[in-house]
ZAZALUM-126762 format. One line per 10 residues: for each residue x, y, z of N, C-alpha, C, O. Coordinates in steps of 0.05 Angstrom, whole numbers, plus 5000, padded with zeros to 4 digits. Layout:
<atoms>
X/Y/Z/X/Y/Z/X/Y/Z/X/Y/Z ~ ...
</atoms>
This chain:
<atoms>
5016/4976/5000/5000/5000/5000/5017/5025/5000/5007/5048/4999 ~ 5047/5021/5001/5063/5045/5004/5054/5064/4978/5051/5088/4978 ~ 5050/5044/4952/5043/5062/4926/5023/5075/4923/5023/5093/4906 ~ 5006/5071/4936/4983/5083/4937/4977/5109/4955/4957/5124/4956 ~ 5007/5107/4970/5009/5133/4985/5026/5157/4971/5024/5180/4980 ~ 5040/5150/4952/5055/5167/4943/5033/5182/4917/5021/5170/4898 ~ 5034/5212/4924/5013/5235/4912/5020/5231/4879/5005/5235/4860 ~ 5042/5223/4877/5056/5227/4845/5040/5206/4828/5034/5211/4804 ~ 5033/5180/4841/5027/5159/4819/5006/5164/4820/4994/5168/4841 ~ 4994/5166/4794/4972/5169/4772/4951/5151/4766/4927/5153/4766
4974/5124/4756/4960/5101/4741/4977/5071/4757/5001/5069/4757 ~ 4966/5059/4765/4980/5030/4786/4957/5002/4765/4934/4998/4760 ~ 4976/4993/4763/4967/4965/4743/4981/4942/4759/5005/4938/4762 ~ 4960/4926/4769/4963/4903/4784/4968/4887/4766/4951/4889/4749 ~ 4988/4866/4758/4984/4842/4754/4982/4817/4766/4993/4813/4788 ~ 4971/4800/4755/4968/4765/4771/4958/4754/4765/4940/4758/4749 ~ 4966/4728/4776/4972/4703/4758/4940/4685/4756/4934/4665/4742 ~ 4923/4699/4774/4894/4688/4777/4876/4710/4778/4879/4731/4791 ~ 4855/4703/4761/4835/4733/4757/4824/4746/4795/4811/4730/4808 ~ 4826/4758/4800/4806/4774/4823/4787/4772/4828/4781/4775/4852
4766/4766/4806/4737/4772/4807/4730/4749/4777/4727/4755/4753 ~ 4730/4724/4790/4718/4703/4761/4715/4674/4776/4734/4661/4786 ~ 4690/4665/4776/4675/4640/4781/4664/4622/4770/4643/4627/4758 ~ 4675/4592/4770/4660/4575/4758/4639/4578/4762/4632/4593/4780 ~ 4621/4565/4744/4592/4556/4741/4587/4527/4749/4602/4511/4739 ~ 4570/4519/4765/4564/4496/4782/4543/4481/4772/4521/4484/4782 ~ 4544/4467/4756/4528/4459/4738/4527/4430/4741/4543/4415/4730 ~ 4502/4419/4763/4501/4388/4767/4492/4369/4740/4486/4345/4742 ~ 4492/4383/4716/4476/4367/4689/4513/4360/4676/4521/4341/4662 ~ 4524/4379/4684/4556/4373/4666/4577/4355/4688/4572/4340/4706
4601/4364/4677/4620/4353/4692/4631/4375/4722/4625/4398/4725 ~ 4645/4359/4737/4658/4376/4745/4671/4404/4738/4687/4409/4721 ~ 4661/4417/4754/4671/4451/4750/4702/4458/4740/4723/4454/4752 ~ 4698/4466/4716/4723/4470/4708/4731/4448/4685/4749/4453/4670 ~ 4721/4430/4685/4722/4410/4658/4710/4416/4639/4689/4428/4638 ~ 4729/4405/4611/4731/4420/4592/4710/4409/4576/4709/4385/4584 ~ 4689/4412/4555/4676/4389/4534/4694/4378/4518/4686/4359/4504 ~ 4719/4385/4517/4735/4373/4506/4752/4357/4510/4775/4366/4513 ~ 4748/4330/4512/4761/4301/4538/4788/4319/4541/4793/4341/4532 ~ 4798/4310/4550/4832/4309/4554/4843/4335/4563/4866/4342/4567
4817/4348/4564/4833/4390/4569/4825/4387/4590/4801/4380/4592 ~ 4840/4391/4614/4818/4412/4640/4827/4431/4650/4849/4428/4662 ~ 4816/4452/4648/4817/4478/4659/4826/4494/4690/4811/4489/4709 ~ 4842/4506/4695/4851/4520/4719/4832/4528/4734/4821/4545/4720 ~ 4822/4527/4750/4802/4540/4761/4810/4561/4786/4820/4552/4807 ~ 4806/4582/4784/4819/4604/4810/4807/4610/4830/4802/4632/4837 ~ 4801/4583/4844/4785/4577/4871/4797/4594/4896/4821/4592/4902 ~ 4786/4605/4906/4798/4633/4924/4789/4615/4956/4767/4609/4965 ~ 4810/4613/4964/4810/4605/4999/4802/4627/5017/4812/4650/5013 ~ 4784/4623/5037/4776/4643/5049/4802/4669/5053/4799/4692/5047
4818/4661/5061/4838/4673/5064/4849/4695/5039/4857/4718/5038 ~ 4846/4675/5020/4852/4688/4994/4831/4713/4980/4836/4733/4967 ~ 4793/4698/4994/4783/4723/4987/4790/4748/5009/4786/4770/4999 ~ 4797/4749/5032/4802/4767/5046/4813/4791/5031/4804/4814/5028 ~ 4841/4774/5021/4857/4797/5012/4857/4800/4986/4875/4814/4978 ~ 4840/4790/4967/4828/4803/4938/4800/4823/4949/4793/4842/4935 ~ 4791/4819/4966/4779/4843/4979/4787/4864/4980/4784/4883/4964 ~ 4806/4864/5010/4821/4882/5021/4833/4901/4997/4830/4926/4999 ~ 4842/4892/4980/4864/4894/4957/4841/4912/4939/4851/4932/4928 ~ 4817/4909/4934/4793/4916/4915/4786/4948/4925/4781/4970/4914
4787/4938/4956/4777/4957/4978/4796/4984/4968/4786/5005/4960 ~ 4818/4979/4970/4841/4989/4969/4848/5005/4950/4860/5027/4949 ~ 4838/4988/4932/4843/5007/4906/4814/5026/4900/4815/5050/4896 ~ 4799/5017/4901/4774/5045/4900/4779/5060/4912/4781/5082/4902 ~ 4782/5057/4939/4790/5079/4957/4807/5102/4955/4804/5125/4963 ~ 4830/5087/4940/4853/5107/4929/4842/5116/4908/4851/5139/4908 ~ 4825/5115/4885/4815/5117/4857/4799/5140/4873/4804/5163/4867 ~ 4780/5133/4893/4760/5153/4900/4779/5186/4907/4778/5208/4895 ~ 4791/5180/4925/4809/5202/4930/4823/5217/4920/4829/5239/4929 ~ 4831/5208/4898/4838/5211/4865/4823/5227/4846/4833/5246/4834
4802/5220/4843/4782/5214/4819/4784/5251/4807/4783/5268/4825 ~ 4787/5260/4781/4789/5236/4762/4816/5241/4759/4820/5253/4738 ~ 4834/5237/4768/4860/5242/4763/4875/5214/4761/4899/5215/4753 ~ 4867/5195/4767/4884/5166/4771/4873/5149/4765/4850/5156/4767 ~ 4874/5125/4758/4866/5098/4751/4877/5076/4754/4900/5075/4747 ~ 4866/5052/4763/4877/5033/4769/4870/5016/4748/4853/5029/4735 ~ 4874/4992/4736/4877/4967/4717/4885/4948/4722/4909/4949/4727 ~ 4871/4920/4723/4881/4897/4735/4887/4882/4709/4876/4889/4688 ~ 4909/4856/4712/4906/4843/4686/4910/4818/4697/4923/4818/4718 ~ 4903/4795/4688/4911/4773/4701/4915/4755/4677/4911/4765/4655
4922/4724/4681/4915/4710/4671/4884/4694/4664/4871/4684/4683 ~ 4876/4693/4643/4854/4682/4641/4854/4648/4641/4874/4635/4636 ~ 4827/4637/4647/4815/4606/4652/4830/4598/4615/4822/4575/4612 ~ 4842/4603/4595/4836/4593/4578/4825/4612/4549/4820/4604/4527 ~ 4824/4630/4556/4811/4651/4543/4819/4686/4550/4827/4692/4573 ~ 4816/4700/4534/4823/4728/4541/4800/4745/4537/4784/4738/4521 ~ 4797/4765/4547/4761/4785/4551/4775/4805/4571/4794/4802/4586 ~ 4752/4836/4561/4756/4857/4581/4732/4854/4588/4714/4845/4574 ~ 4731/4866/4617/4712/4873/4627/4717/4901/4651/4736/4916/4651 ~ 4687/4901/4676/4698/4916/4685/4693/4909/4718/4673/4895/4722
4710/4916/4746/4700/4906/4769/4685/4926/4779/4697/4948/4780 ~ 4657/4926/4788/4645/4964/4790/4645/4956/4830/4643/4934/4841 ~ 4648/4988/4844/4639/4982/4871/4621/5001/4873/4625/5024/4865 ~ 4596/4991/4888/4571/4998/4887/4566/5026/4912/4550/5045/4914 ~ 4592/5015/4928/4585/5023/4951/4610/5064/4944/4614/5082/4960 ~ 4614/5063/4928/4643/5084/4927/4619/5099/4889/4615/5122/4882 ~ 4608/5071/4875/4608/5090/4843/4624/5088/4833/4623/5107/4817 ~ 4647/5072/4827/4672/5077/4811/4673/5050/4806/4660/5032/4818 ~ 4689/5048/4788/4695/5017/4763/4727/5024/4761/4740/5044/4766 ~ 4731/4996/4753/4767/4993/4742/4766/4970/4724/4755/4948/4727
4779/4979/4707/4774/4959/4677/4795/4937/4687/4815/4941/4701 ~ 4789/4914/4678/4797/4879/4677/4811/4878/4645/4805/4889/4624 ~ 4831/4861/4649/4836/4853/4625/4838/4818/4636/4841/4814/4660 ~ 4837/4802/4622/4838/4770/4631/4860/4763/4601/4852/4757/4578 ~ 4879/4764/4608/4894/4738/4572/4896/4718/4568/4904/4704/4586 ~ 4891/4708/4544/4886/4684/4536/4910/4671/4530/4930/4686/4529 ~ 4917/4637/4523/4934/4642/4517/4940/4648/4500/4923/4657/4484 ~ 4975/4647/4492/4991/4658/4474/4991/4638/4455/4984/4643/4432 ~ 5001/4614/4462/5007/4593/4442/4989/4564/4445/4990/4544/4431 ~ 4974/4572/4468/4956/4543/4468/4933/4545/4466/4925/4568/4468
4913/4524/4461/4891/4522/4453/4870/4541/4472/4874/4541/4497 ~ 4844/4559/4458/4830/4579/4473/4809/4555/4483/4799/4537/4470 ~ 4807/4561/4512/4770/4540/4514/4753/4555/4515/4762/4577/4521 ~ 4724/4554/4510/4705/4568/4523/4710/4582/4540/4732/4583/4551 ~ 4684/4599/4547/4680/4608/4574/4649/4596/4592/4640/4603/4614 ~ 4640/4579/4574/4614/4579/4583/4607/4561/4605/4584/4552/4608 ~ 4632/4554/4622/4632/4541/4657/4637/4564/4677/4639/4561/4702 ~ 4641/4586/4665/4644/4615/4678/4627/4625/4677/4611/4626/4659 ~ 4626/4638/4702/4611/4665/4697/4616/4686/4694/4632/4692/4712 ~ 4611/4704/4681/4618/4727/4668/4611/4755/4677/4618/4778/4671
4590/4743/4696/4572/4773/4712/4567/4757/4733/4550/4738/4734 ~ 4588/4770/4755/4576/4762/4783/4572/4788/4805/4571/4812/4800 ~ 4571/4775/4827/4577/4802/4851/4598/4783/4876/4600/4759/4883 ~ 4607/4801/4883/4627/4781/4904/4617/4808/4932/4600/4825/4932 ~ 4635/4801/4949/4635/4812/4978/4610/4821/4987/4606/4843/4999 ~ 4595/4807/4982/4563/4814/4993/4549/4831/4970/4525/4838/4968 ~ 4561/4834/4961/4539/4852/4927/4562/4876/4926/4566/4883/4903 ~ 4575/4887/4944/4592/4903/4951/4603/4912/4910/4594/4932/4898 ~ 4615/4897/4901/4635/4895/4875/4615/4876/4869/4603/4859/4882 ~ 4615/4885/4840/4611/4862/4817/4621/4863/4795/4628/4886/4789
4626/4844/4777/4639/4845/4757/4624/4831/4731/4606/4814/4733 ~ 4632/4842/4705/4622/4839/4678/4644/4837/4663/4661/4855/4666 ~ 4646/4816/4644/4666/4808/4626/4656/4808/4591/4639/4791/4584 ~ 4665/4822/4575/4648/4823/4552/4652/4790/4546/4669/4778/4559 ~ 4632/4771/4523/4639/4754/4515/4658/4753/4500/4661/4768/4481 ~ 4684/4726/4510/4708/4726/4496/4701/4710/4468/4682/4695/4465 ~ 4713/4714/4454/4710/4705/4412/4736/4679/4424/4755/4681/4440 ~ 4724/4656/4406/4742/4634/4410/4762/4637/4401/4777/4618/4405 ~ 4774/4660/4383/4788/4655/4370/4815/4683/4384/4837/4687/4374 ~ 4804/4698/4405/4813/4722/4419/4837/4709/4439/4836/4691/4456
4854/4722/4432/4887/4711/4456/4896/4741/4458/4889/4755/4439 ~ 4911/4755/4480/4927/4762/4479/4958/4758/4483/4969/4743/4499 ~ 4968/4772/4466/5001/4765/4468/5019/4779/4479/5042/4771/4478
</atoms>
């Protein structure tokens, strides 16, 4: 949080290696969450330990807060790795009014899966944040 104290920075771009804000779909008619329709692929799934949602919270909290104090002078941008697929979207907090754009990348050199064991529009921390991911094109990677 030291960066977020210094008046000079503008723009702070998180990266990481698991999206923030992205949930399987629980679907008792298919396979297991996170299995691919495609035998032999299965998918990462970025199952968040209580612990782990704490501090993708805390961390969410954190950055609106600084954005709010800011506004409109600064912006924050998260990018992570995506399930298999790459899509923008955006994480909004309900409770502040303010949004920070998502980027999710797909891969580079391996095969794209769906997204349709995801969900794409959820709310996390009690409705607090929610998030919207445009639909990813099978054929969309970033590099």
């Amino acid at each position: 949080t030291d960066v977020l104290q210094d008046s000079g920075i503008e723009v702070v771009v998180i990266v990481s290696s698991l999206p923030l804000a992205l949930e399987p779909l629980h679907d008792e008619n298919s396979g297991a969450a996170g299995e691919s329709p495609r035998p032999g692929l299965r998918l990462p799934l970025p199952l968040h330990t209580h612990s782990e949602n704490d501090e993708r919270i805390w961390l969410l909290e954190s950055l609106f807060q600084w954005k709010n104090t800011r506004f409109p002078r600064c912006e924050a941008v998260i990018v992570s790795s995506g399930p298999g697929f790459g899509t923008t979207g955006d994480i909004c907090d309900h409770r502040l009014g303010l949004s920070l754009p998502v980027v999710l990348t797909g891969p580079m050199l391996g095969r794209v899966c769906g997204s349709a064991q995801w969900k794409l529009k959820s709310e996390i921390a009690d409705g607090r944040f929610s998030y919207s991911y445009r639909p990813p094109l099978d054929q969309w990677n970033f590099c």
